[in-house]
N, C-alpha and C positions, 0 to 999 in steps of 0.2 A: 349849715347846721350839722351838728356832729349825729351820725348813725347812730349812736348808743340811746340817744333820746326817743329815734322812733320805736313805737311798738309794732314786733313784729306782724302783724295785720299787715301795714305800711310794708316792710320788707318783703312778705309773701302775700299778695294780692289775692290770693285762692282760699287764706286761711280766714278771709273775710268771711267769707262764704260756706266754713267750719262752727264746729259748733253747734250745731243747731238744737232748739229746746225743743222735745216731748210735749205736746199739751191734752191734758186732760179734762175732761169734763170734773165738777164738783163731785161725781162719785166713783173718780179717781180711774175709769175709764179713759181712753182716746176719742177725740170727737169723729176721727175716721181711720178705717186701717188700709184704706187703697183711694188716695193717697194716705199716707200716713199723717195725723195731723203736725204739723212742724215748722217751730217758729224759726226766725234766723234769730241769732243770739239779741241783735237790736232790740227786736221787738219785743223777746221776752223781756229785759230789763227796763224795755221801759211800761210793760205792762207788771212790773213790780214797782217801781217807782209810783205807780201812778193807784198801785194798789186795788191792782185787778187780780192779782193769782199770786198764792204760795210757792218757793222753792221747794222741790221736794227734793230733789238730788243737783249736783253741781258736778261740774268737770275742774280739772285740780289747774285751768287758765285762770288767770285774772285778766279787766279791763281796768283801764285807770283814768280817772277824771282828773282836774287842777286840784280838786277835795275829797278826793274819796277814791275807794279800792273797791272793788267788787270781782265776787268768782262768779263765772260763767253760768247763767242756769243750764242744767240737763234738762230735767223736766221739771213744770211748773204746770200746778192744778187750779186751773179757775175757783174763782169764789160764789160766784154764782152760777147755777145749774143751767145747760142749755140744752133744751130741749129739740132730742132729736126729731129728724125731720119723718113723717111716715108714711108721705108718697116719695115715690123713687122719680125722679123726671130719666124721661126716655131719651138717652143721648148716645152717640157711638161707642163712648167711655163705657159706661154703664152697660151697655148691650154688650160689647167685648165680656166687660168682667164679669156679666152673667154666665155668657159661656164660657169662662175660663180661659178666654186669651185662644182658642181653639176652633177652628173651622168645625162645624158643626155638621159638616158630609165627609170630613177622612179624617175629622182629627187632626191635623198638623196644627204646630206654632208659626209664628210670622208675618209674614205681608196678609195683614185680614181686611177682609172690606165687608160687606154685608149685602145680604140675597133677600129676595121678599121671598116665601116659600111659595105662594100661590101669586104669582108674577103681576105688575101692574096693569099689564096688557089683557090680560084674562080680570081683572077686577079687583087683584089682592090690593088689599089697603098696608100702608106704615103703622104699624103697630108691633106694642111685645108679641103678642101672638103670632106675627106673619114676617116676622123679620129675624134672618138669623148672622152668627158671623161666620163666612165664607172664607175662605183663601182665593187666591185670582183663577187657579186653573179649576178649580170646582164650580167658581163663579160662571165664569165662561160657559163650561161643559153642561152650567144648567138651562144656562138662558135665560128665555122665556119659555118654558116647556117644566110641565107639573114633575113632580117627584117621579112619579111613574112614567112618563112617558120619555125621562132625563135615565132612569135607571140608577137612582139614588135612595139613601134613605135619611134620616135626621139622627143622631147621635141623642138627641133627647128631644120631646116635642117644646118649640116656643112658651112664654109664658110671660107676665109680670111679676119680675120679683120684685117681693119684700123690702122694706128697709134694713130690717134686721140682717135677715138672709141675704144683701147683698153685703152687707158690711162684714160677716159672718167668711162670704168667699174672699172679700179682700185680706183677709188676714191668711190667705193662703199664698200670698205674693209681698213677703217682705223685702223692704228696701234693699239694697245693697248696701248699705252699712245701718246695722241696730249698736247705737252705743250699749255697750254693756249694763247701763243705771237706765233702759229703758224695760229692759228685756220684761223683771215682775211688772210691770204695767201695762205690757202689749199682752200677755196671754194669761193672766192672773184668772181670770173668769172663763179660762179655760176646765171642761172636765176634767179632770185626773184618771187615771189607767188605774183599772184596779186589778 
C-alpha cells in the first residue's frame, strides 16, 4: 500500500497522542485544572457524534473517515451540567497539591513523600490534619519525634481542603503545553487586576 494514503497519525505514532480536546463543563468551565480535564482527540469526536458536547474551538487537522471530514476538536463543552464534587477524597495527589508540590518543613520541590505531624507511634492518626508533604531528608530528620523535640516548624498548619480551593491551587500548575484556543477557558473566571 502506497504511503500517500496513510494519515499522518500512521506515519508519526506520537501525533496519535496530539491533539487533545479541552473539556468543559455546561458553563463553560474545566471539570478540573490539576489534572487538567483532557480528552484524546478519539473521544472527543466520538462524544460529538454521539452528541454529548459542542465544538467550541478546533485545531486547523483533519481526521478522515471512508464518509466524511472532520477537524479536530480543541475544546468541546458538555451539554449537560456535571456537578462538581464537594468532598475532596484524601489521596497523596491531593495532599501534594494541597501543599503545593512542597515539602512543608524547608520548602523544597521534588522527591515528596509525606510525614504524620504528630507521629503514629505517639498516637497521630492519617488525616488532612496530621499529614503533611515532606521531602526524604526532612522526613528522616523528623522521625518519630514531635515538632519540638525534632527542632522543626510547619510552613502552614494541616487542614482539609475545599473542593473549590483545591481546584482553585491546581490552576497554579499548568500543563506543559496550553494550546492557545484553550487559554480564554482555563482562566476566564479569573479576577482581573485593576
Amino acid at each position: 500500500m502506497d504511503g500517500d494514503f496513510r494519515t499522518h497519525f500512521v506515519r508519526e505514532p506520537n501525533a496519535a497522542k496530539a491533539h487533545p480536546a479541552l473539556v468543559l463543563n455546561a458553563d463553560y468551565r474545566p471539570l478540573s485544572y490539576y489534572p487538567l480535564s483532557l480528552w484524546p482527540w478519539q473521544e472527543a469526536i466520538k462524544a460529538v457524534f454521539l452528541d454529548r458536547v459542542d465544538i467550541v474551538a478546533e485545531y486547523d487537522d483533519f481526521v478522515h473517515s471512508p464518509s466524511c471530514k472532520i477537524r479536530i476538536p480543541s475544546v468541546v463543552v458538555l451539554k449537560d451540567y456535571v456537578k462538581p464534587q464537594k468532598r475532596v477524597a484524601f489521596t497523596r495527589f491531593n495532599l501534594f497539591l494541597r501543599d503545593e508540590f512542597r515539602c512543608q518543613y524547608c520548602g523544597s520541590k521534588g522527591d515528596l513523600t509525606f510525614d504524620h505531624v504528630i507521629p503514629r507511634a505517639r498516637g497521630g492518626i492519617t488525616s488532612w490534619e496530621n499529614i503533611v508533604a515532606a521531602c526524604v531528608p526532612c522526613n528522616l530528620r523528623k522521625g518519630s519525634k514531635s515538632l519540638r523535640q525534632a527542632g522543626m516548624n510547619l510552613r502552614k498548619p494541616p487542614r482539609a481542603p475545599g473542593a473549590e480551593e483545591l481546584k482553585n491551587m491546581g490552576r497554579k500548575f499548568p500543563p506543559h503545553h496550553l494550546h492557545e484556543s484553550w487559554i480564554d477557558f482555563l482562566y476566564w473566571d479569573a479576577e482581573l487586576d485593576m
